[in-house]
C-alpha positions, 0 to 999 in steps of 0.5 A: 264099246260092248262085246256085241257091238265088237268085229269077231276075226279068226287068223287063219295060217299054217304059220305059227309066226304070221299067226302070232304076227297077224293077231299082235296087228290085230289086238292093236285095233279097238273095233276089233276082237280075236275069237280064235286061230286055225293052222290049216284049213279043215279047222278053219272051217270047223272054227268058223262054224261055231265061232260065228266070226265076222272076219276073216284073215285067210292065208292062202297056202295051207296043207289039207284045205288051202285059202281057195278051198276055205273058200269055196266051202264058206258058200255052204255056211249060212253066216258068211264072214268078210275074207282078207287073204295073205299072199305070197310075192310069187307066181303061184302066190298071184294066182291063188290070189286072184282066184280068191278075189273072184271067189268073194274075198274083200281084199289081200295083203302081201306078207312081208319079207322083212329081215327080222320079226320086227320090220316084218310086224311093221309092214304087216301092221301098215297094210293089214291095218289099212284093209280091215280099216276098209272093211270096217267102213264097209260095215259101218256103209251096208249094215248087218241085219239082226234077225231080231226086229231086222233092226240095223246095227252099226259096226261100232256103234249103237242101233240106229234107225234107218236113215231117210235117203239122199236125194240121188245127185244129177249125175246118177240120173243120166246114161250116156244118151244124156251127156254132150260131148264136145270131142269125140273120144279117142281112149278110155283111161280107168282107175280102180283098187279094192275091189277091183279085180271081180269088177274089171272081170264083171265089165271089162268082157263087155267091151268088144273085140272091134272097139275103136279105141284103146284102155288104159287102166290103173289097178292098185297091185304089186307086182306080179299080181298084174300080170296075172290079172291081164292073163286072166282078164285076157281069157275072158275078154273079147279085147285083148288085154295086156300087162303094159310094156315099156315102149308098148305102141298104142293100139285101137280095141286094147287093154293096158294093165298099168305093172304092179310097183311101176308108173305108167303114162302115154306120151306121143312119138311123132304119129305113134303113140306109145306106153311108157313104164318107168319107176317114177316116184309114188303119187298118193303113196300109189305105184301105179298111180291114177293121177300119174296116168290120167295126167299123161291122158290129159297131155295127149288126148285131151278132151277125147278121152273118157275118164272112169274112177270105179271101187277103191280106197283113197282119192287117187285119181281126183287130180287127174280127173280135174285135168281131164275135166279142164280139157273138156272130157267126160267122167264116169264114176262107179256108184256107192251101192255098188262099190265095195269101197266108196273112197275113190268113186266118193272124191269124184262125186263130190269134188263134182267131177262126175258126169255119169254115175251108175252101178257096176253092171252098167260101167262097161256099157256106158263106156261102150255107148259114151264111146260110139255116142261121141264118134257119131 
């Protein structure tokens, strides 16, 4: 691979260690080349305008500017790297966190708490590995443009002429005006990862206070994160969104956040219906995991439920969607363009489980429309 063809990374850490941990990780990916480090975000900033990275590895506390702040100022720059932050298991950590997802960051990993330099490289290389992986397929997916000619250069790889459009599949045609439903829909199950909070936050609003039934939905996060994500979901939503207890009765014009590291699943209790949050076992190496939760959907609500797989890595999901589809349910899945990362959304299409497929601005609408269209 040629040094132009390469992915420039700056690691950006107030930490000596986790700059050193950070790059050692890093070094071990061909694709990938280490330009530079920053301990504080002031020189993040000046690095990043004469480097001229592709990446960043971003920490999110940091004296004098901190990860939000680095942020915020990439806005100003007219070459604006990717942005993976490291964060802190903490409340605080959480936050930070969250904000630098709705401020453009491509995703997070946690930094490890290992007892010793070595598990701590470890998990660290597991995660980060499988975020710039991400990332790098996002690349490879949508193109840099180089100015020269606007020809279209592949991350790893050579120039390549533009390549003549798919025809679109049937069920990117359709909105919910065009589907049949055999039941009326009685919950709205979704799944969802990278990517997944600016998503939830750009559509989840659309949903209105008096909706008739209730959400469930399953955000690849660990713990903590999802609390913080349903209390900032819940700011901005006109439904009242929650992190899901155990024991939790189901209620119309709800939304349940599945809790970071555990298992969620409904189950029926004589009239009620009620969430159940256990420490099941990971399915698809997930905790909370689609599957699980979409199969508990399946069991209770049967063909009256709407299944939605949006953004995220991986195919978790694609079992429980083939239950729900077994039942009679319809499945919304979110479209490529719009996707940050096409691997959830891609396993439905392709296993044909889609009945819609539309862009991320219509999801919450289509879910709204499927709802009322299949209650009369």
């Amino acid at each position: 691979m040629s040094d132009e063809d390469q992915i420039r990374v700056l690691v950006v850490d107030d930490s000596a260690l986790y700059r050193k941990l950070v790059r050692d990780v890093l070094a071990q990916i061909p694709q990938l080349e280490v330009v530079g480090v920053a301990a504080d975000g002031r020189i993040a900033l000046d690095k990043i305008e004469y480097l001229r990275p592709d990446l960043i590895t971003l920490d999110v506390e940091m004296p004098t500017i901190d990860g939000l702040g680095v942020l915020k100022e990439l806005k100003r720059f007219p070459h604006q790297p990717g942005v993976i932050m490291l964060s802190a298991l903490t409340g605080a950590g959480a936050e930070a966190t969250m904000a630098a997802l709705q401020l453009g960051a491509f995703d997070f990993v946690l930094k490890p708490a290992g007892a010793t330099v070595e598990a701590s490289t470890a998990a660290l290389s597991e995660t980060l590995k499988q975020r710039v992986d991400a990332y790098l397929r996002r690349v490879v997916r949508t193109p840099k443009l180089v100015a020269a000619g606007q020809t279209q250069r592949h991350a790893g790889g050579t120039p390549k002429a533009s390549e003549e459009p798919k025809p679109p599949h049937p069920a990117s045609i359709k909105t919910a005006l065009d589907l049949s439903f055999r039941f009326p829909i009685d919950a709205v199950a979704i799944g969802i990862s990278t990517g997944g909070p600016p998503a939830l936050t750009a559509q989840l609003p659309t949903i209105p206070k008096d909706f008739p039934v209730p959400v469930f939905v399953v955000q690849h996060m660990p713990p903590i994160f999802t609390k913080s994500l349903a209390e900032d979901l819940n700011r901005r939503c006109q439904a009242e969104v929650v992190e899901a207890g155990d024991g939790d009765e189901v209620r119309p014009g709800k939304i349940y956040i599945a809790p970071g590291g555990h298992q969620m699943k409904v189950e029926r209790d004589g009239a009620r219906t009620r969430v159940r949050v256990n420490d099941d076992p990971h399915e698809r190496n997930c905790r909370p995991s689609v599957d699980y939760l979409f199969r508990s959907v399946s069991h209770v609500y049967g063909g009256s439920a709407l299944g939605v797989i949006m953004t995220g890595m991986g195919d978790d999901g694609t079992v429980g969607c083939k239950l729900l589809k077994r039942q009679g349910a319809n499945i919304i899945a979110q479209n490529e363009e719009s996707s940050v990362v096409y691997g959830m959304p891609r396993s439905i299409v392709e296993a044909d489980l889609a009945d819609l497929i539309c862009p991320l601005h219509d999801v919450g609408r289509e879910i709204v429309n499927c709802v009322k269209r299949s209650r009369g």
